[in-house]
Each structure stands twice: as structure tokens, then as C-alpha cells.
PyMOL commands that place a pseudoatom at each C-alpha (Angstrom):
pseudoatom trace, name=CA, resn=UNK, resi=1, chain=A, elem=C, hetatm=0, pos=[7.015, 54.930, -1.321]
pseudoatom trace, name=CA, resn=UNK, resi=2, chain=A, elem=C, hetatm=0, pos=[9.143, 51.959, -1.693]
pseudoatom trace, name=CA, resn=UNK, resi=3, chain=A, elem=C, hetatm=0, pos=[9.090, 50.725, 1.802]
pseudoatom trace, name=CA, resn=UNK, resi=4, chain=A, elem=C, hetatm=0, pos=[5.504, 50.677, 0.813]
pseudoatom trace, name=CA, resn=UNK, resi=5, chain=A, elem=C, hetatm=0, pos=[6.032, 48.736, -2.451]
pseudoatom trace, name=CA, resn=UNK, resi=6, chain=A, elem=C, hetatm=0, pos=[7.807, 46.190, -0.051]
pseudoatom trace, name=CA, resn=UNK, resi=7, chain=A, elem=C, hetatm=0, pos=[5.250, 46.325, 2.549]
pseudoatom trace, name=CA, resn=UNK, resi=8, chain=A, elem=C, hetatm=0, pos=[2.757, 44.769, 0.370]
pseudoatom trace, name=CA, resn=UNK, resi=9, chain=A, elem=C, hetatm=0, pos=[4.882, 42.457, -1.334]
pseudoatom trace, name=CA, resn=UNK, resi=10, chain=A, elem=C, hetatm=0, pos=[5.584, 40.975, 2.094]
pseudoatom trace, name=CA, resn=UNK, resi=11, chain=A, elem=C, hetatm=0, pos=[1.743, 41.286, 3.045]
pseudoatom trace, name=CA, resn=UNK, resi=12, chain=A, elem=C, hetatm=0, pos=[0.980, 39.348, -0.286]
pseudoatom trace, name=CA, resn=UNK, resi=13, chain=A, elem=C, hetatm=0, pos=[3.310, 36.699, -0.049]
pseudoatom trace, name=CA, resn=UNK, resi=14, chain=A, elem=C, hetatm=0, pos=[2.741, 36.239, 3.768]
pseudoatom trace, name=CA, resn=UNK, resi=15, chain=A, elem=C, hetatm=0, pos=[-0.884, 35.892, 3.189]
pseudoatom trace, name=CA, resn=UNK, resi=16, chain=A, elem=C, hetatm=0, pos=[-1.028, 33.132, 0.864]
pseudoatom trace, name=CA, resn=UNK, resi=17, chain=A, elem=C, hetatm=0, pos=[1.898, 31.207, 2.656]
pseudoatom trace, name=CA, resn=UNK, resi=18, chain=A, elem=C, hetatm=0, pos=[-0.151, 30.976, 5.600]
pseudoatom trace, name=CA, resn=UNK, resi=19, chain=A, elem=C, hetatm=0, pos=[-3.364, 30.055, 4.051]
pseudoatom trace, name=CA, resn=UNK, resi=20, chain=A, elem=C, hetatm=0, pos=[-1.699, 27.663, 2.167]
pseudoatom trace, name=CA, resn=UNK, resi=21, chain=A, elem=C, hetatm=0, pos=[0.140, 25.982, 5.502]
pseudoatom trace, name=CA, resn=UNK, resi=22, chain=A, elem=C, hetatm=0, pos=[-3.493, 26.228, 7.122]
pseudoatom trace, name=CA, resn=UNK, resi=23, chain=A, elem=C, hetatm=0, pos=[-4.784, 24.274, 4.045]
pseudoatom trace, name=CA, resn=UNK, resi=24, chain=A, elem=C, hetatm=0, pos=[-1.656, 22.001, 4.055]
pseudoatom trace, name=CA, resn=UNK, resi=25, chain=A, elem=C, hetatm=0, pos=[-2.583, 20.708, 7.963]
pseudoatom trace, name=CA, resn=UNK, resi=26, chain=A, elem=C, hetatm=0, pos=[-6.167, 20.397, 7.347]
pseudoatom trace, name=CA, resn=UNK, resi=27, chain=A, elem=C, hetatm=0, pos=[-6.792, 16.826, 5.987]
pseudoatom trace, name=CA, resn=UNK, resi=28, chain=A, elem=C, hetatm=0, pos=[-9.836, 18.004, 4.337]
pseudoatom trace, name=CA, resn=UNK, resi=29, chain=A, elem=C, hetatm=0, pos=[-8.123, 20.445, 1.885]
pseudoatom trace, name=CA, resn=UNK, resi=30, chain=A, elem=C, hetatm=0, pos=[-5.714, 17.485, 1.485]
pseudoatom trace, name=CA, resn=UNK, resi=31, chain=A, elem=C, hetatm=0, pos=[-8.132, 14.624, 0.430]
pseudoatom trace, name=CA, resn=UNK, resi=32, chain=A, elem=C, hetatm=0, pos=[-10.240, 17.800, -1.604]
pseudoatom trace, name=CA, resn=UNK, resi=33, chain=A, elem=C, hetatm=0, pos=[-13.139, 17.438, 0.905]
pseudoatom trace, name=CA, resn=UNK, resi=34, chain=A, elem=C, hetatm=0, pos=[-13.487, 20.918, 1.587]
pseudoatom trace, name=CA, resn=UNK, resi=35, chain=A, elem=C, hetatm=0, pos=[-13.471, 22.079, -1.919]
pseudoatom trace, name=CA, resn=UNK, resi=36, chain=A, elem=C, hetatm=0, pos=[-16.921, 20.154, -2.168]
pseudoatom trace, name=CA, resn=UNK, resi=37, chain=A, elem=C, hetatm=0, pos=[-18.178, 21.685, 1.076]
pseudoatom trace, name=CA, resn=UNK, resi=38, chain=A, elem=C, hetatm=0, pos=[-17.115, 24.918, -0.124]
pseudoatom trace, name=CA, resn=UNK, resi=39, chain=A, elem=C, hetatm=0, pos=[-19.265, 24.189, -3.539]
pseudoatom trace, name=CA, resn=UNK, resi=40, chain=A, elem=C, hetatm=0, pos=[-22.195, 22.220, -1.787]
pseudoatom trace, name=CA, resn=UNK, resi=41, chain=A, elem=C, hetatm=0, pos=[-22.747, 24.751, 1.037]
pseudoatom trace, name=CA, resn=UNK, resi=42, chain=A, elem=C, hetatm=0, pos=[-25.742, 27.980, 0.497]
pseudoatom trace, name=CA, resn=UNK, resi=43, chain=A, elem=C, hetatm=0, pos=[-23.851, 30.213, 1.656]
pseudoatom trace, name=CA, resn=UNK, resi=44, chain=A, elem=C, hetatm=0, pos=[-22.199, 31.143, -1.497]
pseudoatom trace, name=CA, resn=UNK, resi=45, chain=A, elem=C, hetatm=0, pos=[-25.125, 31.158, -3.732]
pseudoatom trace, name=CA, resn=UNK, resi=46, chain=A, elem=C, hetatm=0, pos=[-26.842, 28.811, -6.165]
pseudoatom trace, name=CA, resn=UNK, resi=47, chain=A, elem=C, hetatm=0, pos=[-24.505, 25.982, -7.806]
pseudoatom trace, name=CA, resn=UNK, resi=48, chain=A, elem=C, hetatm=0, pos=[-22.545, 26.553, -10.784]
pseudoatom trace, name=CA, resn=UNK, resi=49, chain=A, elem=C, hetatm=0, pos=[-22.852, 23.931, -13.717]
pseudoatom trace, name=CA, resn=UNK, resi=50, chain=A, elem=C, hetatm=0, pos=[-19.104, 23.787, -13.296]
pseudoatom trace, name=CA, resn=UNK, resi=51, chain=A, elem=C, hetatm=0, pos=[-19.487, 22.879, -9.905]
pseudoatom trace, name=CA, resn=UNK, resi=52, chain=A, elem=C, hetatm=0, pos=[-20.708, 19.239, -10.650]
pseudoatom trace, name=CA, resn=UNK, resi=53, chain=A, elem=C, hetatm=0, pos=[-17.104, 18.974, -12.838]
pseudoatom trace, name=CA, resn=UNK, resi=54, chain=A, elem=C, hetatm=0, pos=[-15.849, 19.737, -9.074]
pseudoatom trace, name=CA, resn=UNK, resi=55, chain=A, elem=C, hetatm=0, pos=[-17.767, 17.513, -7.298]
pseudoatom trace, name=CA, resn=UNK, resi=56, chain=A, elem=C, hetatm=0, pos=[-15.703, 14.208, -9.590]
pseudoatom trace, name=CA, resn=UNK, resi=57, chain=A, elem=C, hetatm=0, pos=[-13.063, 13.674, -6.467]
pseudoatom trace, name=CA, resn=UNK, resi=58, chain=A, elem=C, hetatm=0, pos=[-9.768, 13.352, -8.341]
pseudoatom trace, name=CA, resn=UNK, resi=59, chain=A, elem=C, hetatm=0, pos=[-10.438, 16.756, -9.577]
pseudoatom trace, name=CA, resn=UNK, resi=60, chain=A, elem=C, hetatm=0, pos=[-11.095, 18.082, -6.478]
pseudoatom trace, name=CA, resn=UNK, resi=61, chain=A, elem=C, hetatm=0, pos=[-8.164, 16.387, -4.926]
pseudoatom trace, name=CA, resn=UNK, resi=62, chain=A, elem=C, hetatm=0, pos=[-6.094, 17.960, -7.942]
pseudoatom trace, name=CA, resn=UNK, resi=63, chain=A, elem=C, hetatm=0, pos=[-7.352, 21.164, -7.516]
pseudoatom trace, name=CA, resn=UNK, resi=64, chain=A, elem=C, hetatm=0, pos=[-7.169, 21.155, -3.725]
pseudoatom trace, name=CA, resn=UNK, resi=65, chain=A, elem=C, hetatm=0, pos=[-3.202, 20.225, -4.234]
pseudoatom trace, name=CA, resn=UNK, resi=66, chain=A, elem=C, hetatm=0, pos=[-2.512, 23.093, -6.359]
pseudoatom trace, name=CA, resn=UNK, resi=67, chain=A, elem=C, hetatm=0, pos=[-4.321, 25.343, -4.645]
pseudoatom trace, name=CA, resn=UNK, resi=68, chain=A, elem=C, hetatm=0, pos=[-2.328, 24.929, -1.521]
pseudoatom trace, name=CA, resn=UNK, resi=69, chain=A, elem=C, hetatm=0, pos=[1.072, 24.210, -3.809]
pseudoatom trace, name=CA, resn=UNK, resi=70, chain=A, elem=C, hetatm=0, pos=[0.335, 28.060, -5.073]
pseudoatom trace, name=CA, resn=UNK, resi=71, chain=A, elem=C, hetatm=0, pos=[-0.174, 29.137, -1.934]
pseudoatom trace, name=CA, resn=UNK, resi=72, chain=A, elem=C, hetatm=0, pos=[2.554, 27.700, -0.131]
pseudoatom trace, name=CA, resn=UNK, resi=73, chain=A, elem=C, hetatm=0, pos=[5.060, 28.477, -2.740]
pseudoatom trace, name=CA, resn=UNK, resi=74, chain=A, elem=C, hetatm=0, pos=[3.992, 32.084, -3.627]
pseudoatom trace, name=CA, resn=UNK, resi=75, chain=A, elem=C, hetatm=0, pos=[6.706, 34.189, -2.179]
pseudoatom trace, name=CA, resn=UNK, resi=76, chain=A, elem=C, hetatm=0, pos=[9.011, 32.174, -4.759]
pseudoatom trace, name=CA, resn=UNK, resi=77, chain=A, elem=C, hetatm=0, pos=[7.709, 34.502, -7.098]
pseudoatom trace, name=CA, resn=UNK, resi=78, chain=A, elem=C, hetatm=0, pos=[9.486, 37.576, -6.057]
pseudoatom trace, name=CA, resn=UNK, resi=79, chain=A, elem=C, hetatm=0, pos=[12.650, 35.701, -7.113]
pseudoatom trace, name=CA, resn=UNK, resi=80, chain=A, elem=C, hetatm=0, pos=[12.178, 36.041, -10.572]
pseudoatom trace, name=CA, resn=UNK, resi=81, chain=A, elem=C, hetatm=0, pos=[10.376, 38.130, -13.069]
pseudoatom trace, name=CA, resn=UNK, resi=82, chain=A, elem=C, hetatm=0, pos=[9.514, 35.176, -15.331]
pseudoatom trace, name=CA, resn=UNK, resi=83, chain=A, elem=C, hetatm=0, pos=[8.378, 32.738, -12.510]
pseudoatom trace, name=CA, resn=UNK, resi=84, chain=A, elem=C, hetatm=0, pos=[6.315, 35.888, -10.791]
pseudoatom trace, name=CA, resn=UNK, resi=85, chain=A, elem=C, hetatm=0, pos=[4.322, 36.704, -14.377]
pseudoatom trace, name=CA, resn=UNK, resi=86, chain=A, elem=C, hetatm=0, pos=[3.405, 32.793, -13.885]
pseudoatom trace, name=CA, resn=UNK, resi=87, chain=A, elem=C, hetatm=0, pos=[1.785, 32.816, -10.245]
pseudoatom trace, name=CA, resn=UNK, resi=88, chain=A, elem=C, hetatm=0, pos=[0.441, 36.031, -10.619]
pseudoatom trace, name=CA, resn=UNK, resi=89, chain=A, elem=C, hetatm=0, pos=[-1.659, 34.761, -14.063]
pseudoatom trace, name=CA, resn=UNK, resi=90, chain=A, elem=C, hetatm=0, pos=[-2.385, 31.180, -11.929]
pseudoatom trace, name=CA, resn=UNK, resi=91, chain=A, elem=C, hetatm=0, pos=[-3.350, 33.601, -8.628]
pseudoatom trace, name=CA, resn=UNK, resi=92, chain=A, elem=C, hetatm=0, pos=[-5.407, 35.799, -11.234]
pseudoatom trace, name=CA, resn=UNK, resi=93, chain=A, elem=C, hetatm=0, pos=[-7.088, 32.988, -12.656]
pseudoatom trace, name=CA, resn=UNK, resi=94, chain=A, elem=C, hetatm=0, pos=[-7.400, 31.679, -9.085]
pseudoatom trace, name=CA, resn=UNK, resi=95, chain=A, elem=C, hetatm=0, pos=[-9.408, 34.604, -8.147]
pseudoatom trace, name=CA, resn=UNK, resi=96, chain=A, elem=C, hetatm=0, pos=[-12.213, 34.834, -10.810]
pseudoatom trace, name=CA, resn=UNK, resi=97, chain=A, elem=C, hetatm=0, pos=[-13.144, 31.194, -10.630]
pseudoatom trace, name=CA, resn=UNK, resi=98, chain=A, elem=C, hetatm=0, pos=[-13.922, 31.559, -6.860]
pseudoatom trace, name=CA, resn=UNK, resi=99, chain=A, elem=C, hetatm=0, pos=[-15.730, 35.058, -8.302]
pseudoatom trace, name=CA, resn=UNK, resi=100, chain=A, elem=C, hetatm=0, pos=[-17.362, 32.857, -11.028]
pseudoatom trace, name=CA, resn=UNK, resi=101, chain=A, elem=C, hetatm=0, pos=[-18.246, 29.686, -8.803]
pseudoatom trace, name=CA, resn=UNK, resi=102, chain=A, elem=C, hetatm=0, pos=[-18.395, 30.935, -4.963]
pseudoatom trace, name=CA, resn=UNK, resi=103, chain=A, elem=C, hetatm=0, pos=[-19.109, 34.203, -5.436]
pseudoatom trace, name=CA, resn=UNK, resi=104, chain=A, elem=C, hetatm=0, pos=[-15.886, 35.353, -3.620]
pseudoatom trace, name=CA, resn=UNK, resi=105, chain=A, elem=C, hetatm=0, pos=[-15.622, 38.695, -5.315]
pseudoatom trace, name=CA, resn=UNK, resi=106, chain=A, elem=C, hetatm=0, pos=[-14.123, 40.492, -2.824]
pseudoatom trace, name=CA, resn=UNK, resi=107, chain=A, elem=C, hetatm=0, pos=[-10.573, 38.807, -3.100]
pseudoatom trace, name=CA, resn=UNK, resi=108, chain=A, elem=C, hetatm=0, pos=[-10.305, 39.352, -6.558]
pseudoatom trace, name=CA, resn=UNK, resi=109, chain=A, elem=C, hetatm=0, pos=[-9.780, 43.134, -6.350]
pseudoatom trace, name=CA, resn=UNK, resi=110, chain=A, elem=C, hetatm=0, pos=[-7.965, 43.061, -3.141]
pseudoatom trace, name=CA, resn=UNK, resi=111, chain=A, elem=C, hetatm=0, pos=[-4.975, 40.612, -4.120]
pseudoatom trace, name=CA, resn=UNK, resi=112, chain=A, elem=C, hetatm=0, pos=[-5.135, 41.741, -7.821]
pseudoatom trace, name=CA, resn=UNK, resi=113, chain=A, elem=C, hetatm=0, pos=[-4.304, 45.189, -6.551]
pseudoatom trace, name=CA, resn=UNK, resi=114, chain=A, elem=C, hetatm=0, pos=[-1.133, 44.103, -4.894]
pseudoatom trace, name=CA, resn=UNK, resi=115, chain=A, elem=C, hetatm=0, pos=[-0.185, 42.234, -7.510]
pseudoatom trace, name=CA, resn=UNK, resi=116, chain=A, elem=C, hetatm=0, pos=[1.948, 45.175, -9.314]
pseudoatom trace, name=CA, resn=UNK, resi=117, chain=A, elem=C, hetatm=0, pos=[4.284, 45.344, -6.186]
pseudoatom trace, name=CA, resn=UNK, resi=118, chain=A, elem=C, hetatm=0, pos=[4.677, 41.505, -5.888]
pseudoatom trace, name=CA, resn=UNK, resi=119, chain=A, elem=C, hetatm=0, pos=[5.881, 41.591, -9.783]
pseudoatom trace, name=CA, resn=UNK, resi=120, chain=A, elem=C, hetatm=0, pos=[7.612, 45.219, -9.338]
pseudoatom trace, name=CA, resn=UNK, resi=121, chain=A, elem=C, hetatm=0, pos=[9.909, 43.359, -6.596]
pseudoatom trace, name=CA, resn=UNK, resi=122, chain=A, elem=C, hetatm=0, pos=[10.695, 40.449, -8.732]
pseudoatom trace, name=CA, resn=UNK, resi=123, chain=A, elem=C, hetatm=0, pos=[12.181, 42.849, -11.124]
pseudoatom trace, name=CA, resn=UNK, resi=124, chain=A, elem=C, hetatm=0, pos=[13.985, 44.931, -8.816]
pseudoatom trace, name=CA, resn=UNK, resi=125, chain=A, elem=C, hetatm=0, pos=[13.486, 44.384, -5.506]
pseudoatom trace, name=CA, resn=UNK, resi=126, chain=A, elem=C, hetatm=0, pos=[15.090, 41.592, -4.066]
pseudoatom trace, name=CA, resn=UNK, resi=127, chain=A, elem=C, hetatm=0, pos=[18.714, 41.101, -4.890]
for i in range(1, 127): cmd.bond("trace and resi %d" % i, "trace and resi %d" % (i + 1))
show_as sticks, trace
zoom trace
């Protein structure tokens, strides 16, 4: 069971690393371009009203840095409870506004479901 526990904590923090270095070499993510595609594009469903605040493109670049600043720094979190509580409420948080403005549902359940290993290895896990 707790080679398990460690299995997905690994899994977790491995995913988001790499989509965040896979964001970090894309100039798009980097100059928030491809948050507004993301937004603009059908395939998602019908714009948001918050997706016009998007569209303004200092807060897309802003939210394009922290998304891959999240992401690249995530397995930091198993270090320490404290600092783990705090990307797991950002990832959380994360999750429903690509639910609320992308329709990206099916994230939100699988990362928030690995989410109590990630925070059960920053308490005792890794030492």
C-alpha cells in the first residue's frame, strides 16, 4: 500500500513537471498566446464572461507564468506539509477554473484524487 502511496506521488509530481517544461519551451504559453487560443477556440464550448477578463494580455501573460511556475515547481511540495497544503489549494483552484471556463472536467477529479498521497508524503514520506 505505501509503495502505492509513493507511486502516485511520483506520477503527480512527474506529470505537472513535464507539462510545465512543455509549456516553459513553447513561446506561446510564454508570451500567454495560447491561453487565448485555448479560450477563443469551439472546441471547449461557448465563451465564458470571464473569458474576455482573459483575453486583456498582461493577464494572460500573468496567468500563463504561473501556470507553468506551478507546474514546474510542483514536486517542491512533497518537501513540506505547509508549502504542499499551498499548491495543492492553487492546483485545486487550478482545476475548477479550466472546469468553469474550458470545460476541462475531467482533470479535476483525476489530479484531485491523488492529491491525498502528494500531501500524505509531505508529512511523512520523504525524509
Amino acid at each position: 500500500a505505501l509503495g502505492c502511496v509513493y507511486y502516485i506521488t511520483f506520477h503527480t509530481c512527474r506529470s505537472y513537471f513535464v507539462s510545465g517544461i512543455v509549456k516553459l519551451n513553447s513561446s506561446k504559453w510564454r508570451d500567454g498566446t495560447a491561453l487565448g487560443c485555448f479560450i477563443n477556440s469551439g472546441i471547449y464550448g461557448p465563451a465564458n464572461p470571464l473569458a474576455a477578463v482573459l483575453r486583456s494580455p498582461p493577464i494572460a501573460i500573468g496567468l500563463s507564468w504561473a501556470v507553468i511556475l506551478f507546474e514546474v515547481t510542483f514536486p517542491l511540495a512533497i518537501l513540506n506539509s505547509s508549502l504542499c497544503l499551498g499548491y495543492l489549494v492553487f492546483g485545486l483552484c487550478f482545476h475548477l477554473a479550466n472546469v468553469y471556463l474550458l470545460g476541462l472536467n475531467r482533470f479535476l477529479f483525476a489530479w484531485a484524487a491523488a492529491y491525498p498521497a502528494v500531501f500524505w508524503c509531505s508529512l511523512y514520506g520523504v525524509r
